[in-house]
C-alpha positions as CSV (number, residue, x, y, z in Angstrom):
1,X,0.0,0.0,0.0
2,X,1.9,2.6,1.0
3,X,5.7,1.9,3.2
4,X,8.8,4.7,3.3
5,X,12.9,3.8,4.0
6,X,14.4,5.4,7.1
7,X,16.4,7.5,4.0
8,X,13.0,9.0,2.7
9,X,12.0,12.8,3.8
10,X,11.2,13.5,7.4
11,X,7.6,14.5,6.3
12,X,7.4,11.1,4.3
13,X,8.5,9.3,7.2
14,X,6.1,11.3,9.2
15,X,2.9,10.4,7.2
16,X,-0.3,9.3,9.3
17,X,-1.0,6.0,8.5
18,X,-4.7,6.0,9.8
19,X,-7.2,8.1,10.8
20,X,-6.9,8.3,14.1
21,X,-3.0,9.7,13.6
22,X,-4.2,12.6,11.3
23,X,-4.1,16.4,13.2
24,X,-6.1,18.7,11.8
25,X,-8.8,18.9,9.8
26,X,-11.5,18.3,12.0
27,X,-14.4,19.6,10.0
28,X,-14.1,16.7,7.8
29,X,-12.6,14.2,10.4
30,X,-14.5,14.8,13.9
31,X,-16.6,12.3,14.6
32,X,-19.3,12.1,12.3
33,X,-18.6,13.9,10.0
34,X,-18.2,12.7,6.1
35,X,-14.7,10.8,6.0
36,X,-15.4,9.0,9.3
37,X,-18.8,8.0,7.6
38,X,-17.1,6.8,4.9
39,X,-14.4,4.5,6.5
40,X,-17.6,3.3,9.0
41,X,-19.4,2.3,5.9
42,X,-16.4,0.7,3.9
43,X,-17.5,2.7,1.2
44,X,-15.5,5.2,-0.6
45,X,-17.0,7.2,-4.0
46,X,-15.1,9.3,-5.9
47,X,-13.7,12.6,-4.2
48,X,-11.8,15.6,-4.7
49,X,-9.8,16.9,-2.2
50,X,-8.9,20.4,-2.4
51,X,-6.9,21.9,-0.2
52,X,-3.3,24.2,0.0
53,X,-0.2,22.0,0.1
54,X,0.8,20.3,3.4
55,X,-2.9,20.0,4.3
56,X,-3.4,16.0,4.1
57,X,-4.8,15.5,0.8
58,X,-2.2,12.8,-0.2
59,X,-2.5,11.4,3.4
60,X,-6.5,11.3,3.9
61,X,-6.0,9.6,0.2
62,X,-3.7,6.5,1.3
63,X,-5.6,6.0,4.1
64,X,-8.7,6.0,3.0
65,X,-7.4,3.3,0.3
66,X,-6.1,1.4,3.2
67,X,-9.2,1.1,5.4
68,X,-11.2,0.0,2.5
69,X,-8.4,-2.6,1.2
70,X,-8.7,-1.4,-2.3
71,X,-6.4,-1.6,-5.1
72,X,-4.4,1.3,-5.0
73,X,-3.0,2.8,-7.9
74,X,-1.2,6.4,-7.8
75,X,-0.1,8.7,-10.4
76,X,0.8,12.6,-10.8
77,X,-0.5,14.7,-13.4
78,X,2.6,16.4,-14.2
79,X,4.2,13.1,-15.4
80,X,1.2,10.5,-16.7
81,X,-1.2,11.0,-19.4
82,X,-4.1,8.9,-21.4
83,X,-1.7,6.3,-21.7
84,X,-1.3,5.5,-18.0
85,X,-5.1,5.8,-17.4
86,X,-5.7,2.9,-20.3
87,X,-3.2,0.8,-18.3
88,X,-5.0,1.7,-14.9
89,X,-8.2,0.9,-16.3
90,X,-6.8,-2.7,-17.8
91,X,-5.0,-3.4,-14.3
92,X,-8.5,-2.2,-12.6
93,X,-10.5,-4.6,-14.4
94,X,-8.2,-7.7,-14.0
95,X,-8.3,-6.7,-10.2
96,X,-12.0,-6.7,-10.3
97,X,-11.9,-10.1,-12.5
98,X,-9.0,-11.9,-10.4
99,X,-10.5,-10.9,-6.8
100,X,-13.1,-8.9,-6.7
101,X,-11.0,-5.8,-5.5
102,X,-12.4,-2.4,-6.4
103,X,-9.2,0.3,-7.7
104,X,-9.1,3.6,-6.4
105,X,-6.9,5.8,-8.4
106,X,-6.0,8.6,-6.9
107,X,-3.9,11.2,-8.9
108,X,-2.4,14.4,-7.7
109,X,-2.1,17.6,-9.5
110,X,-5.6,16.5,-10.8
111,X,-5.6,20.4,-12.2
112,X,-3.0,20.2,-14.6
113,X,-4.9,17.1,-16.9
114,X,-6.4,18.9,-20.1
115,X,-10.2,18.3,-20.5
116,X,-9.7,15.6,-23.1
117,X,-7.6,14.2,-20.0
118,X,-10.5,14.1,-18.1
119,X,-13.2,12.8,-20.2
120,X,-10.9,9.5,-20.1
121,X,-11.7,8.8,-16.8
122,X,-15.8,9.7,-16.7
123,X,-16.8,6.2,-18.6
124,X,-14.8,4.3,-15.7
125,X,-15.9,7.0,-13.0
126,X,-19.7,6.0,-14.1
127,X,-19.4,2.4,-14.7
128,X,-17.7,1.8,-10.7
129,X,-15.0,0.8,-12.4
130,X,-12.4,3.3,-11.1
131,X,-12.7,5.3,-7.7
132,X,-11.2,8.6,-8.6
133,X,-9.3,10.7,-5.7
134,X,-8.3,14.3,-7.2
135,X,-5.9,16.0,-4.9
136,X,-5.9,19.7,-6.0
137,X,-4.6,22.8,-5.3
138,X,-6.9,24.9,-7.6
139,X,-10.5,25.9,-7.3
140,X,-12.4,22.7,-8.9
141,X,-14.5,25.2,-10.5
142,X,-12.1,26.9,-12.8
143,X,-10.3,23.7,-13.2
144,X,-11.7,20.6,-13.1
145,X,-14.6,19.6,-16.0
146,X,-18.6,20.0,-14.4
147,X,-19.1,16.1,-15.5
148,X,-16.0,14.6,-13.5
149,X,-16.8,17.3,-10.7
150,X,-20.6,16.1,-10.4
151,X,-19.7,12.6,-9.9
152,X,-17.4,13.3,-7.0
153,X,-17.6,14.6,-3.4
154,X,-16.0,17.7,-2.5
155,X,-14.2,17.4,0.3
156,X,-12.1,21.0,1.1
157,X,-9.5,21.0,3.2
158,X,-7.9,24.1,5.5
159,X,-4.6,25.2,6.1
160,X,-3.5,23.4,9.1
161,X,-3.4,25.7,12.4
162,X,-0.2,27.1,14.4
163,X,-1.3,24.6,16.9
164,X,-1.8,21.7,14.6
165,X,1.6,22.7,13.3
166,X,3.0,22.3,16.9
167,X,1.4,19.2,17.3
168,X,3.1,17.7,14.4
169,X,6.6,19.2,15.1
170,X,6.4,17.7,18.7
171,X,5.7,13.9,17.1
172,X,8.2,14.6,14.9
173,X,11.1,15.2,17.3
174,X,9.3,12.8,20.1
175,X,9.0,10.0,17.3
176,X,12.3,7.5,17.8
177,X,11.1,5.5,14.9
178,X,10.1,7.5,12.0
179,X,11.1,10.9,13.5
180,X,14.0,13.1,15.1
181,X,13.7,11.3,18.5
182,X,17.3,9.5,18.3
183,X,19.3,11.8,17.8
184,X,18.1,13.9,20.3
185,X,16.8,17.7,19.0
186,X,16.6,20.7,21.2
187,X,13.8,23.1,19.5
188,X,14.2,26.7,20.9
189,X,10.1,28.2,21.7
190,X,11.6,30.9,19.4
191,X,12.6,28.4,16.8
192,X,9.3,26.5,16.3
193,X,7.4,29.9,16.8
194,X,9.6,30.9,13.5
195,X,8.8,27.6,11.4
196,X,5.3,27.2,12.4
197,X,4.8,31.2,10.9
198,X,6.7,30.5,8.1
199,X,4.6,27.6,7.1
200,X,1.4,29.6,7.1
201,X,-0.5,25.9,7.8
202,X,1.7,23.4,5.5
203,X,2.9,20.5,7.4
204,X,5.0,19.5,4.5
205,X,7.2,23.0,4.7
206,X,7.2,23.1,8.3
207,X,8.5,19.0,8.6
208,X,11.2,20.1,6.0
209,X,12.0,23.3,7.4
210,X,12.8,20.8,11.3
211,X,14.9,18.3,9.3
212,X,16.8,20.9,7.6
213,X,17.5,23.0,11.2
214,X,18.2,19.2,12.2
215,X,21.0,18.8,9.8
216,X,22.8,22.0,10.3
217,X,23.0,21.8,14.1
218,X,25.8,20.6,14.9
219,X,25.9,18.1,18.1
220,X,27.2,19.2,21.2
221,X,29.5,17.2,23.8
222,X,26.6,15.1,25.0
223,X,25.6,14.9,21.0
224,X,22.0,17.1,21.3
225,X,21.7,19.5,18.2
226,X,20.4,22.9,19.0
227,X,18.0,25.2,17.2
228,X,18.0,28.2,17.7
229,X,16.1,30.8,16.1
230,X,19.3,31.6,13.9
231,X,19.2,28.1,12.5
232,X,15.6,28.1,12.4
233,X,15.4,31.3,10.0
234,X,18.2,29.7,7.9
235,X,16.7,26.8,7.4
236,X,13.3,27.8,6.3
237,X,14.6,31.0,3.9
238,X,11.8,32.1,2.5
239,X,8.3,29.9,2.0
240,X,6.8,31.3,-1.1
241,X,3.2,33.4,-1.0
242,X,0.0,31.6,-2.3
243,X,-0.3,32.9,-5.4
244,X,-1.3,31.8,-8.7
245,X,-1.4,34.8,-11.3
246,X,-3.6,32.4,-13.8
247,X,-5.8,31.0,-10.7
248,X,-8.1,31.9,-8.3
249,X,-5.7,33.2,-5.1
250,X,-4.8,36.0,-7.7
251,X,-8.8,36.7,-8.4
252,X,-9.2,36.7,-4.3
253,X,-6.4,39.2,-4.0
254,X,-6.9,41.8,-6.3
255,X,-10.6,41.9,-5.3
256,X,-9.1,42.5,-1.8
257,X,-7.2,45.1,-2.8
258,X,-10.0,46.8,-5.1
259,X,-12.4,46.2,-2.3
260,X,-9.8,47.7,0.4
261,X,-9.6,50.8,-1.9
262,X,-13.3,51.0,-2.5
263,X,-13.8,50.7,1.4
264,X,-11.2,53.5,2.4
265,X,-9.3,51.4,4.2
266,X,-5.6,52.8,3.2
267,X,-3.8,49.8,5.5
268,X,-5.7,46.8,3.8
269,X,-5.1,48.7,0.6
270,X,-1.2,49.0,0.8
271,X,-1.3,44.9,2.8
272,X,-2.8,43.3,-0.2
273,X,-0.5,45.4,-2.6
274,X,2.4,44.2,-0.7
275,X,1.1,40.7,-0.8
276,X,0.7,40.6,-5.0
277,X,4.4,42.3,-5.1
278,X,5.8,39.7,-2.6
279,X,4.4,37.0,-4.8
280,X,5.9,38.4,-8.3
281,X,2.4,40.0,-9.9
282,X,2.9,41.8,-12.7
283,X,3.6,45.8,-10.9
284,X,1.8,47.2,-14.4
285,X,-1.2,45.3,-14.1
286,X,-1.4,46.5,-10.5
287,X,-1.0,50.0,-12.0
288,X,-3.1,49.4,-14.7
289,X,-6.2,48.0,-12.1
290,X,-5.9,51.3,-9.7
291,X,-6.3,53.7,-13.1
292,X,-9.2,52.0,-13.6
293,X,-10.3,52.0,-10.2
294,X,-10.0,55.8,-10.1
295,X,-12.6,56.1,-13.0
296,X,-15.0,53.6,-11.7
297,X,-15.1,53.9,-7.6
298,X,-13.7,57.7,-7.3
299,X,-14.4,59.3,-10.6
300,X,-15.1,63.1,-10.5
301,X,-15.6,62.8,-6.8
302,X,-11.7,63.3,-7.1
303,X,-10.6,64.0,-10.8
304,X,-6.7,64.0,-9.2
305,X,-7.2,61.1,-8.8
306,X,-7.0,59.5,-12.5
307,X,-3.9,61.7,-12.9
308,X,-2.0,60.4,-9.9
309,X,-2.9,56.5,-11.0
310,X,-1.8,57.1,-14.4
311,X,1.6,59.4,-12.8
312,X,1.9,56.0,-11.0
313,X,2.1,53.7,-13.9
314,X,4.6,56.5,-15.5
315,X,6.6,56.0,-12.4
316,X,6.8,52.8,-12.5
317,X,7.6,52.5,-16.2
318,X,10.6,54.6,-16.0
319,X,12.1,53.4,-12.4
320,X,10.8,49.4,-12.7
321,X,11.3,47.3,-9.5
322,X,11.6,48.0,-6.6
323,X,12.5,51.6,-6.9
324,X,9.3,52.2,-8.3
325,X,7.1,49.9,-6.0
326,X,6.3,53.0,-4.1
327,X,5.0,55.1,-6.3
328,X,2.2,51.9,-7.0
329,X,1.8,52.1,-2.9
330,X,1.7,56.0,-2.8
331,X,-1.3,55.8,-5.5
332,X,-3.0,53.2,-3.4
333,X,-2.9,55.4,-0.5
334,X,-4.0,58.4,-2.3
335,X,-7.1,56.5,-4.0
336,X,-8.0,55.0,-0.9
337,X,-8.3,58.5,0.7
338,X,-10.0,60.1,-2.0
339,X,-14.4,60.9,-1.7
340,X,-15.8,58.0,-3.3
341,X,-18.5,58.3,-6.0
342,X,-19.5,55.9,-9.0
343,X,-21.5,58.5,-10.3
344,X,-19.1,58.2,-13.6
345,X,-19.5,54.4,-13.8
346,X,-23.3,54.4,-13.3
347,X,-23.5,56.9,-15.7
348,X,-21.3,54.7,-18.3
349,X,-23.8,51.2,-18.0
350,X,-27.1,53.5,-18.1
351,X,-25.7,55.1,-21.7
352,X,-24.4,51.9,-22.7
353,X,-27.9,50.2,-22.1
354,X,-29.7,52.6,-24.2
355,X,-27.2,52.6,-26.7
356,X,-27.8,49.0,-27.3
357,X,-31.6,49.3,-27.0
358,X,-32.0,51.9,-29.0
359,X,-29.2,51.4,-32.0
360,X,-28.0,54.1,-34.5
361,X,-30.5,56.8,-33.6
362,X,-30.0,60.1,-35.8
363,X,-28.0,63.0,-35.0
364,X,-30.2,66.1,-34.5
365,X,-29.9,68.0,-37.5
366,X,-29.0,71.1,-35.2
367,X,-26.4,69.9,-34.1
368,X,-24.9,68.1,-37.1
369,X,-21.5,69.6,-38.7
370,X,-22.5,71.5,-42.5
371,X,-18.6,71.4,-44.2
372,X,-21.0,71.4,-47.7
373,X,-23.1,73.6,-49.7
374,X,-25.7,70.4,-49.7
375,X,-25.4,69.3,-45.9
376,X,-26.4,73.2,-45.4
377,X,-29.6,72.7,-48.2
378,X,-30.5,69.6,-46.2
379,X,-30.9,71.5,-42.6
380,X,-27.3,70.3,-41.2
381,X,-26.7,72.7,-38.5
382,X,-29.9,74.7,-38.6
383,X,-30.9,76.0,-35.5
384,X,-28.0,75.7,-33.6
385,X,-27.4,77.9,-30.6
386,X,-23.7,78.7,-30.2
387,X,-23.3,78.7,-26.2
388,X,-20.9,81.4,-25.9
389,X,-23.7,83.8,-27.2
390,X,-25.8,83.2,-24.3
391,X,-25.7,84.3,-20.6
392,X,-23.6,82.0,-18.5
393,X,-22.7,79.5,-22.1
394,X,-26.0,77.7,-21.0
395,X,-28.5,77.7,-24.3
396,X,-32.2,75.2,-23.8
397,X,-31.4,73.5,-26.5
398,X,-31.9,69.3,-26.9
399,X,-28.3,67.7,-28.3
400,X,-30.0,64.1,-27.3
401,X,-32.2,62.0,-30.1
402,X,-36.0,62.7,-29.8
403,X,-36.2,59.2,-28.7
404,X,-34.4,59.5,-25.4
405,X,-34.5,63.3,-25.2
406,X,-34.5,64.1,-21.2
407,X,-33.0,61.8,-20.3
408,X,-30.4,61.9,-17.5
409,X,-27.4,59.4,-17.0
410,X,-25.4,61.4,-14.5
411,X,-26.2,61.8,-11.1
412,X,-23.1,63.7,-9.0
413,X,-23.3,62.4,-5.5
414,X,-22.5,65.3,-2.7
415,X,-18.9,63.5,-2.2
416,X,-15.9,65.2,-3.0
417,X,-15.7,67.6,-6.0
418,X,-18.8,65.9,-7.2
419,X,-20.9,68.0,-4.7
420,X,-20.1,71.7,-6.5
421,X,-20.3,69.8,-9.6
422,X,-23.8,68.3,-9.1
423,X,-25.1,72.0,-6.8
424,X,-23.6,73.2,-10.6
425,X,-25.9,71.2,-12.4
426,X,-28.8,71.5,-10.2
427,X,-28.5,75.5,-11.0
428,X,-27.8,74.8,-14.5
429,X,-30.9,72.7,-15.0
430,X,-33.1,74.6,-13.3
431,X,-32.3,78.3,-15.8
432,X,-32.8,76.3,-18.6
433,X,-36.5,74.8,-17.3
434,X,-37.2,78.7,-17.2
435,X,-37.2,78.5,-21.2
436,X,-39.0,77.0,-24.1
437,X,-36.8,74.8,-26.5
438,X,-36.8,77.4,-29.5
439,X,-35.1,77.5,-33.1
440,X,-33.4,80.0,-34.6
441,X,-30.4,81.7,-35.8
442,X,-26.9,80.8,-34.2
443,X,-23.5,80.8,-35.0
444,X,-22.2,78.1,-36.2
C-alpha cells in the first residue's frame, strides 16, 4: 500500500497511517462527519480533495485506500497521461476479474490534466469501475470539467493551524522511529514559533524546514543538536506566497485590494499590494487595475485622482522594480483617501444600455457639422445655438435624439468635487427649465 525507508523525507516518514493519527482537519474528520462515515461504511466514491499543500490530501488519500483494502493505484498529473489511465483501467479490471477488488486511483495535480484528459476517466468514474481521488490545489471550478466534478464529493481541506503545526513538530522530534527522537533535537520556543509562521499551515514545509534545522545543528559534547532561532530562520529562507497569477488566489487578492480601496481602508489597501508584489504579480497590471479604479469607484468625486494613478504607472515604467514599487503604494494610498463616487460608472452602463436598445438613432440636424453647400440645403446645422452667445454658455437646446430626449445618466453624489459639480448642475438645469426649446439663428 503505502511503506517509506528510514532514507526518505522526514515528512514522508512522518505520514499518518490512519485516521486516528491525522491532526487537523476536523471539520471533515470529527466524529461524524463525512470521511469518518465513509471508512464506517467501507465505502469510498469518488472525491476531490482540495486543499493548499501540506494539508493532508495525499495522506486522507492512502488511508482511505487502506481502510477499504482497495487496489491502489497512484499517479501525478505532471508526469502520466491517457496512456497511463488505459493501463490503470486494464490493471483495474483484472483486479475486479481476479478478486473482486475495487481500484481507487488517486492522482495528484488533478488540475493540470487537459479536459480531453478528463473525459478519459468519466466512462470508468460511471461504470464503478475506477474510484477517482483528485488531490488539488486549484478551485475545482475553474479547473476541473462540471461532469467529472458532479460525480465526485468535494471534500475542502484548510490550512493546518499554528497549533496543529506544533502538534506535528512535537511527534516529529518525540518520534524514535520514524522521526528526530534518536538523535536527540533541542527546538528553541523561538525556533518552532519561526517555522510554524513561516509555514502559514503546510505541514510538509514546516517538517522540512525541522529536518533541515536538524542537519545544520551541529551536536554538542553530549551529541544534542540545538536550534536556535538563527538556524531556524536559515533553514526555512523564504516559504513562497500563495499565489497563482492564472488562478483563483490571484482573483481573491486583487478583489481585496479593489475592495480595500473602494472601502477607504488605506492599511488593507497597501497589505494586499504588498502581498501581490511579494508573490511576483505583474507591478503594471497592479498599476493598470488602480487607473481603472479611479474612473469607476472615485471618478469626479476626485478628478486628481485619475492623474495620480496614471503618474503611478509612469513612475513605474521609468524606475521598474523595486525603486518604483512606491509610487504603486503611494497611489494606493492616495485612491484609498480620496471621496468615493460611481457616479461616472453608473453613468457609463445606463448610456451603454440605451445605446444597445436603442441602435444608430440620428444626430439632430441642429447639431450636425455642414462642411458642404448640400449638408447646409438639407438643414445640417440649422438651428443651432452657439453657447458662448448666451448668458452664462447655457443655451435650452436638446443635443439628445427625440427618442431619449431628457433623459439623464449622470447623477453627481455630494462626495468630494462631485458636490459643487452636481449644486452646478442643479442651478444649470433649473435656468434652462425657465425656457421653451426654441429654433433660430446661431453661429455656427
Amino acid at each position: 500500500m503505502y511503506s517509506v525507508s528510514k532514507s526518505a523525507p522526514l515528512a514522508d516518514r512522518m505520514r499518518p497511517r490512519t485516521i486516528d493519527e491525522v491532526i487537523g482537519q476536523r471539520h471533515v474528520l470529527a466524529e461524524g462527519k463525512l470521511i469518518p462515515r465513509l471508512l464506517k461504511a467501507k465505502e469510498i466514491p469518488s472525491l476531490i480533495f482540495w486543499g493548499p499543500p501540506g494539508s493532508g490530501k495525499t495522506t486522507l488519500a492512502y488511508i482511505l485506500a487502506r481502510a477499504v483494502e482497495a487496489h491502489f493505484v497512484s499517479f501525478s498529473a505532471v508526469l502520466s497521461g491517457v496512456k497511463d489511465i488505459r493501463a490503470v483501467v486494464a490493471e483495474a479490471e483484472a483486479q475486479r476479474k481476479d478478486s473482486g477488488r475495487k481500484t481507487i486511483l488517486f492522482v495528484d495535480e488533478i488540475h493540470r490534466f487537459n479536459k480531453a484528459q478528463q473525459d478519459a476517466f468519466l466512462p470508468y468514474v460511471e461504470s464503478g469501475l475506477i474510484t477517482l481521488i483528485g488531490a488539488t490545489t486549484e478551485n475545482p471550478s475553474f479547473e476541473i470539467i462540471p461532469p467529472l466534478l458532479s460525480r465526485s464529493r468535494l471534500i475542502v481541506l484548510k490550512p493546518l493551524t499554528g497549533e496543529d503545526l506544533k502538534e506535528v513538530l512535537k511527534q516529529a522530534l518525540a518520534d524514535k522511529e520514524r522521526g528526530l527522537g534518536d538523535i536527540c533535537v533541542n527546538l528553541s520556543e523561538e525556533a518552532l514559533e519561526h517555522i510554524i509562521s513561516a509555514a502559514q499551515g503546510d505541514a510538509r514545509f514546516a517538517l522540512t524546514s525541522l529536518e533541515v534545522a536538524a542537519l545544520l545543528a551541529l551536536p554538542d559534547e553530549k551529541g544534542t543538536r540545538h536550534i536556535d532561532l538563527k538556524l531556524a530562520e536559515e533553514a526555512v529562507q523564504k516559504k513562497a506566497l500563495a499565489y497563482d497569477k492564472d488562478g483563483e488566489e490571484h482573483y481573491n487578492i486583487i478583489s481585496a485590494f479593489h475592495k480595500s480601496l473602494r472601502g477607504s481602508d488605506p492599511d488593507a489597501a497597501l497589505y494586499w499590494l504588498l502581498r501581490m508584489l511579494a508573490a511576483g504579480e505583474e507591478p503594471l497590471y497592479i498599476a493598470r487595475r488602480m487607473i481603472r479604479f479611479a474612473s469607476e469607484d472615485v471618478g469626479n468625486a476626485d478628478p486628481q485622482a485619475l492623474q495620480v494613478a496614471m503618474a503611478a504607472l509612469q513612475a513605474y515604467q521609468a524606475l521598474g522594480s523595486p525603486e518604483g514599487e512606491l509610487a504603486l503604494a503611494q497611489a494606493a494610498l492616495y485612491l484609498a483617501t480620496a471621496p468615493k463616487s460611481n457616479a461616472v460608472y453608473m453613468a457609463f452602463l445606463e448610456g451603454q444600455k440605451d445605446v444597445a436598445r436603442t441602435g444608430s438613432l440620428p444626430v439632430p440636424l441642429p447639431i450636425r457639422n455642414a462642411p458642404t453647400r448640400l449638408m447646409k440645403d438639407l438643414g445640417y446645422g440649422r438651428g443651432y445655438k452657439y453657447a458662448h452667445d448666451f448668458p452664462e454658455a447655457l443655451v435650452a437646446q436638446e443635443h439628445l435624439p427625440p427618442e431619449i430626449r431628457g433623459r439623464i445618466y449622470y447623477r453627481p453624489t455630494k462626495r468630494g468635487m462631485e458636490k459643487i459639480i452636481g449644486e452646478r448642475l442643479k442651478k444649470w438645469r433649473e435656468y434652462l427649465a425657465s425656457f421653451q426649446p426654441s429654433t433660430g439663428g446661431g453661429k455656427t
